[in-house]
N, C-alpha and C positions, 0 to 999 in steps of 0.2 A: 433309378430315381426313387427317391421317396414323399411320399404325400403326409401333410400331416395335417388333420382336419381336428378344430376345435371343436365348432357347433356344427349341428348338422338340423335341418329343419324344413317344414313342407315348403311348398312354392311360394306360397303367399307369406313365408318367411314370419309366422301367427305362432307354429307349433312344433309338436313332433311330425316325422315325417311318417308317412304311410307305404311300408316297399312292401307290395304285395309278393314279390316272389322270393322274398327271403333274402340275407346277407350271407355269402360264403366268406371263410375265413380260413385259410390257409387249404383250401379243398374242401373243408368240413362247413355245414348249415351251423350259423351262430346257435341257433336254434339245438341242435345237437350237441352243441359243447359241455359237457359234462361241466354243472354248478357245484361251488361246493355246497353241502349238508350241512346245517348247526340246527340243534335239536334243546331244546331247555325242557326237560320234564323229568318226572319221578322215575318211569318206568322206559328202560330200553326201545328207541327205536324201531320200527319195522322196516325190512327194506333198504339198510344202509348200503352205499356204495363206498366202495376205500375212499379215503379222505373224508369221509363224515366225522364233524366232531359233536361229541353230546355231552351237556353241563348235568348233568345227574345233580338235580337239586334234590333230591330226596337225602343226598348223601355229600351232599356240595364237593364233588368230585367232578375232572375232566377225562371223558375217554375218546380216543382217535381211531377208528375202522381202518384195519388194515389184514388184506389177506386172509377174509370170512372171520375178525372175530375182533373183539372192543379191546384194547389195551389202553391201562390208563397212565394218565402224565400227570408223573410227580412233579412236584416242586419244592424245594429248600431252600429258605431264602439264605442268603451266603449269610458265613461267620461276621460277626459284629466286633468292632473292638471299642465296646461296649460304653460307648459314649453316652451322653447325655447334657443336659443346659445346666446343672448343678454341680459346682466342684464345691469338695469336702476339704478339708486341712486339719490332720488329725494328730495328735499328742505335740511332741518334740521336748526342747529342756531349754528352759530357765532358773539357773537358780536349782532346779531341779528338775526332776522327769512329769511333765504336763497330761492333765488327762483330759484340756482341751478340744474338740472339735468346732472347727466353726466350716462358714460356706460363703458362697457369693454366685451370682449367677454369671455366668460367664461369657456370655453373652452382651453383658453392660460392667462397662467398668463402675467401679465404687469401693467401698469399704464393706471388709466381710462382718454377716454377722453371726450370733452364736448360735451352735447348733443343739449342743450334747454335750454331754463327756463319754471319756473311754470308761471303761471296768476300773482302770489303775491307770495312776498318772503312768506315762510310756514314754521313753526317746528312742532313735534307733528303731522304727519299728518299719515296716512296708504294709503298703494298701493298693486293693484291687476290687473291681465291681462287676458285677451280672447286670447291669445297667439301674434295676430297683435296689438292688440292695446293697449295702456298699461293707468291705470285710478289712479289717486292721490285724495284723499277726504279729507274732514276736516283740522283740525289744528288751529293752533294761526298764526293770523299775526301780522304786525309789532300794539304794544300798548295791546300785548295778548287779541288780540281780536279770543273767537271763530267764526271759521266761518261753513258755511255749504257748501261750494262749492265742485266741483267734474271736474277735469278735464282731458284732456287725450289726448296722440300722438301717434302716429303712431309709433311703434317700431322700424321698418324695414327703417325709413325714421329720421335723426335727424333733429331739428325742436322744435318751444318752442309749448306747451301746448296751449288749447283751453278748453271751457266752454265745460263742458258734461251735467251737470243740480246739482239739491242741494241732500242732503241729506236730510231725514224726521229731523231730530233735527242739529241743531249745536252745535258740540262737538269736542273735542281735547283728545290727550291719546287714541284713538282708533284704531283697528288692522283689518286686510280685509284679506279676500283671493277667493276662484274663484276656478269653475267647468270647467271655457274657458267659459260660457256661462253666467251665473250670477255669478257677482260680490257683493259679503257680505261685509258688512263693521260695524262690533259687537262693543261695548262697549265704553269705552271713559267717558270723564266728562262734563258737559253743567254747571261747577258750583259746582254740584253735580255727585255723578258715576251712571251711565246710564247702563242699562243692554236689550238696545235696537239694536238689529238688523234689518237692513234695505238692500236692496237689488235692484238694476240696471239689468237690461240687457246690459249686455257690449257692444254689436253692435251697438245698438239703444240709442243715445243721449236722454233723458229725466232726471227727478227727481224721487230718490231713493219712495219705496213702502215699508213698514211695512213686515218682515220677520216671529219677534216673540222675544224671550228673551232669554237673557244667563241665566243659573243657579243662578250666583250671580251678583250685576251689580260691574263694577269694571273699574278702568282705568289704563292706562300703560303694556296691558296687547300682547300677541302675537297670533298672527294667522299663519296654512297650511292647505292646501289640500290633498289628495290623487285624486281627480277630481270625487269623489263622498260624501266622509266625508270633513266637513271643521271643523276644533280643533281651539280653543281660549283658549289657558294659559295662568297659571299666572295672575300680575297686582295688582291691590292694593286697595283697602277698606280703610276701619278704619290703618288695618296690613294689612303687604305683604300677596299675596296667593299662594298656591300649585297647585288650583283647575284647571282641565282640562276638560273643557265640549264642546258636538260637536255635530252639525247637519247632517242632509245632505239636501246636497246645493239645489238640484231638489226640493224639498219638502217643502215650508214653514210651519214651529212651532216652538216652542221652543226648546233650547238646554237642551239637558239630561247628566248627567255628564259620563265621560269618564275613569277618573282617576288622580295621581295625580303629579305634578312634583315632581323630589327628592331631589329639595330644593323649598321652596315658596322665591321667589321674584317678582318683577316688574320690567319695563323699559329690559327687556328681546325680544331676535328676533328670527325670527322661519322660518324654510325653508322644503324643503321636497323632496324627488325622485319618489317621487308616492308610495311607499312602506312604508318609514320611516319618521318621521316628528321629525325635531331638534328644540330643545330651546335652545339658545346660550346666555350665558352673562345673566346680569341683574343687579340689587340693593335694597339691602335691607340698613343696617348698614353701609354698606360698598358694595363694587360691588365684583363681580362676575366673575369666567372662567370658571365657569359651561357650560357645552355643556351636553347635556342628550338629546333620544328619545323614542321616542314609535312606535310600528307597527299602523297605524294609521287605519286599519282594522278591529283589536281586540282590546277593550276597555282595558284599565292597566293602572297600574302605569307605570310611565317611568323608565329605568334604566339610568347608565352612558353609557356617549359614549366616551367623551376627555375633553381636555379642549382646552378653546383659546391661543391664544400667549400671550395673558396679561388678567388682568381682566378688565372689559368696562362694558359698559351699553348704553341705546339707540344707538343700531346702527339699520341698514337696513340690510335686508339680503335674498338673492334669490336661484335659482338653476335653471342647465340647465338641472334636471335629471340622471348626474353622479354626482357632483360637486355644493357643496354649501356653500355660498359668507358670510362673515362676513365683511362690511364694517361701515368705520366711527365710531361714538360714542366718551364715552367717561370717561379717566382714574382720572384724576384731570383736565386738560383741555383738548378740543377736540382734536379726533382725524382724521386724514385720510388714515391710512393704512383697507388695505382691507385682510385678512386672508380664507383660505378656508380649507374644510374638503373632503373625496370620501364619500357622504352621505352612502352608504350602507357598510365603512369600519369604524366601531367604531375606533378613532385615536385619535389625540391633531392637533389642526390647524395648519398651514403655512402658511408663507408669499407670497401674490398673487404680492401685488401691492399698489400705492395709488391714493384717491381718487385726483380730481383736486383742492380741497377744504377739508380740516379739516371741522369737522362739528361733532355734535350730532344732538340727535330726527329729524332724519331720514328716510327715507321710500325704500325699493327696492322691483322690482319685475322683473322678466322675460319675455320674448316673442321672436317670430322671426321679 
């Protein structure tokens, strides 16, 4: 049988009770039961028993008593896939190669407003963030010239771009994404399709380093995160592709395949909520309102999730972690409406807002 007693209180049913001969609990005096220890001070303890833990505020460290001696507990907070309530919408071509940025907060639909410019008007270029800072790479400029530049602003602050250093090759059609910590920036064409990944530390201004290689080299292709996996789909070879291959960010080598989209295009855009990672839009024969994901955790095929408000291709596209942006690109000629989806509610898009400028081959990313 078992007893299960809520309150417990003196006779007169006023107060606590008074058991002068003490409570046993499983053979042992309550009284006996080893308490645990929590200790908040500058200097060590005296006296610990295992299981004592002490907040060393002198040092604002945790340490746990085990086995005569303090070991302390770390903590990391897990990888980010470096969101933030500010998406950016950077270069693309009108007319010619745009050195536009602008923003919107993501969070509330409207129209975006302006942010900056790039270094050089840019189309074709990719972008990625450390969640403050946000980094534009590659691209054609004006005369479809590849370049290798890499530049970046401050999220939090509107303001045009500055020099951050080059990439290892000069290339166009290439796609990025980001741990918050290194920034990837995979694939692309120098001429030819490039199946080179290279990689920055986003804090630290220099020139991209040798990461390792896609599965297939290709361009036109889409990058996310989850802030430990980064996925590169999609894009285009000889033929469009399916293919979905992915690293992880912390580690340099090469990418090992993932699985496969479920439909092969190029010129497609991809965003993520930390859990799920969308491919939206694209072009093969004709363009595309494919939207499709994957758990970006577990390797697969992707299934469907919606589709866009129209069919498009080269646009930019970010998320703030509920909420993921389709902007710009393009039907027959550019566009600038901007559409979004609730990344983790498989749906068909809606209309957010628009960009300040129509535009295709386009770049977005997130940050605060």
């Amino acid at each position: 049988m078992t007893l299960k007693v809520d309150t417990i209180t003196d006779v007169a049913g006023t107060g606590a009770p008074n058991i002068t001969d003490g409570v046993t609990v499983a053979g042992t005096a309550l009284a006996s039961v080893p308490q645990m220890q929590y200790t908040a001070s500058a200097s060590e303890p005296s006296s610990p028993q295992d299981g004592a833990v002490w907040w060393d505020t002198g040092n604002e460290k945790i340490y746990y008593y085990v086995n005569n001696g303090w070991y302390e507990i770390s903590s990391t907070a897990p990888p980010q896939p470096y969101f933030g309530g500010r998406g950016l919408f950077g270069g693309g071509y009108t007319n010619a190669p745009q050195n536009v940025i602008d923003y919107v907060t993501i969070s509330t639909t409207g129209n975006a407003t302006d942010f900056g410019d790039l270094t050089a008007g840019t189309s074709w270029l990719a972008g990625c963030s450390g969640g403050g800072r946000g980094l534009f790479g590659g691209g054609y400029i004006s005369g479809f010239v590849n370049v290798d530049t890499i530049a970046y602003v401050t999220i939090s602050t509107t303001g045009n771009a500055v020099d951050f250093g080059d990439l290892t090759v000069a290339r166009t059609n290439l796609a990025s994404c980001s741990d918050g910590t290194y920034g990837l920036f995979g694939g692309g064409s120098t001429g030819s399709d490039s199946n080179v990944i290279d990689y920055v530390t986003i804090d630290t201004t220099g020139n991209a380093v040798d990461f390792g290689d896609l599965t297939l080299a290709r361009r036109q292709l889409a990058s996310c995160s989850n802030g430990t996996y980064g996925l590169f789909g999609g894009g285009r070879t000889s033929s469009v592709s399916n293919v979905i291959d992915y690293v992880t960010i912390a580690t340099t080598g090469n990418a090992v395949d993932f699985g496969d989209l479920t439909v092969a295009r190029a010129n497609l855009a991809s965003c993520s909520d930390g859990t799920y990672g969308l491919f939206g839009g694209g072009f093969d024969s004709g363009r595309f309102d494919v939207i499709d994901y994957v758990t970006i955790a577990t390797p697969g095929n992707a299934v469907d999730f919606g589709d866009l408000t129209i069919t498009k291709a080269n646009m930019g596209s970010c998320s703030d972690g509920t909420y993921g942006l389709f902007g710009g690109g393009v039907t027959i000629i550019a566009q600038n409406t901007i559409e979004y989806v609730t990344v983790s509610s498989p749906g068909n898009a809606v209309d957010f807002g628009d960009l300040t400028l129509g535009r295709q081959e386009l770049t977005s990313l997130s940050g605060d």
